[in-house]
C-alpha positions, -999 to 999 in steps of 0.1 A, spaced: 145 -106 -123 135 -75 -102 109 -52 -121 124 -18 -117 90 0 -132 96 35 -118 73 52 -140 38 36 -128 44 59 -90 33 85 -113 0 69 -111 -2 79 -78 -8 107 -82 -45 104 -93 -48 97 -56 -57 136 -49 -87 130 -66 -100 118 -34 -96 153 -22 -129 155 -40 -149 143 -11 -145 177 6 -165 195 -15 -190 169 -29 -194 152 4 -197 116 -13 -179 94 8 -171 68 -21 -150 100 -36 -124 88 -7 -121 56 -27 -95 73 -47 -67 71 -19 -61 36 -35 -40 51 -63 -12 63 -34 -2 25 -36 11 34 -68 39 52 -49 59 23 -42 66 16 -73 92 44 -67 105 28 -36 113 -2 -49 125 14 -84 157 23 -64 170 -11 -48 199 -17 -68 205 -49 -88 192 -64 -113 194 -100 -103 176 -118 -76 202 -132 -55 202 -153 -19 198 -117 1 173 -100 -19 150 -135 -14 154 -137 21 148 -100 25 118 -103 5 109 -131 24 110 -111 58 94 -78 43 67 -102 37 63 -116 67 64 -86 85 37 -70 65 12 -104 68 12 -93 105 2 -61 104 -28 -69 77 -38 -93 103 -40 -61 124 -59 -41 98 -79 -69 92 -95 -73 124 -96 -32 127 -120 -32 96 -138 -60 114 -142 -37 143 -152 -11 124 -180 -24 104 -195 -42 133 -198 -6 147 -209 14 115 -224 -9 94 -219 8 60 -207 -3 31 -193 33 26 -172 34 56 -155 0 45 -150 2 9 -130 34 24 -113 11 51 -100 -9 28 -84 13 3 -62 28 31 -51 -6 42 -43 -16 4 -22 14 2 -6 11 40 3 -25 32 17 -22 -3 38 9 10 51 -3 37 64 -33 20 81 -16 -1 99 3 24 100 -25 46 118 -44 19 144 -9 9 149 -6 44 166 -47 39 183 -38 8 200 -12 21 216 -28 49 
């Protein structure tokens, strides 16, 4: 059955909090940008259907396979980075914009699918 839960992209929004940082200066205020994964719920909220069928599986199947290589990228990018910085800041930060690069672009990756 696809979940069609449109409503929780409004909890995206609490993702401006990390707008925060600019005038606190707390790095860990950037922590916030996690809640922006929350904006795929509305992505995926409008692939009709309401039944998983042969197509939507294999087009979930390739959305994910597609997004498994490029967290392989981020992965070894955050790798990279805190070899360089060595803070715990800078990759708590790191990964709360891969979280929400990698959720979102499933989700598009996987409209993009449907619509065809």
């Amino acid at each position: 059955m696809i979940k069609k839960q449109f409503y929780m992209g409004f909890v995206g929004f609490l993702g401006f909090l990390s707008f925060r940082y600019f005038y606190s200066g707390n790095l860990f205020d950037l922590s916030y940008i996690v809640f922006f994964a929350f904006f795929s719920n509305f992505i995926t909220a409008k692939i009709s259907g309401s039944k998983e069928d042969e197509r939507y599986i294999e087009n979930r199947k390739s959305a994910l396979a597609y997004v498994g290589q490029f967290a392989i990228v981020e992965l070894f990018i955050i790798w990279c980075a805190v070899m360089r910085f060595r803070n715990i800041a800078v990759l708590c930060i790191l990964v709360s914009i891969s979280y929400v690069i990698t959720l979102n672009l499933y989700a598009i990756k996987l409209y993009i699918l449907e619509e065809k």
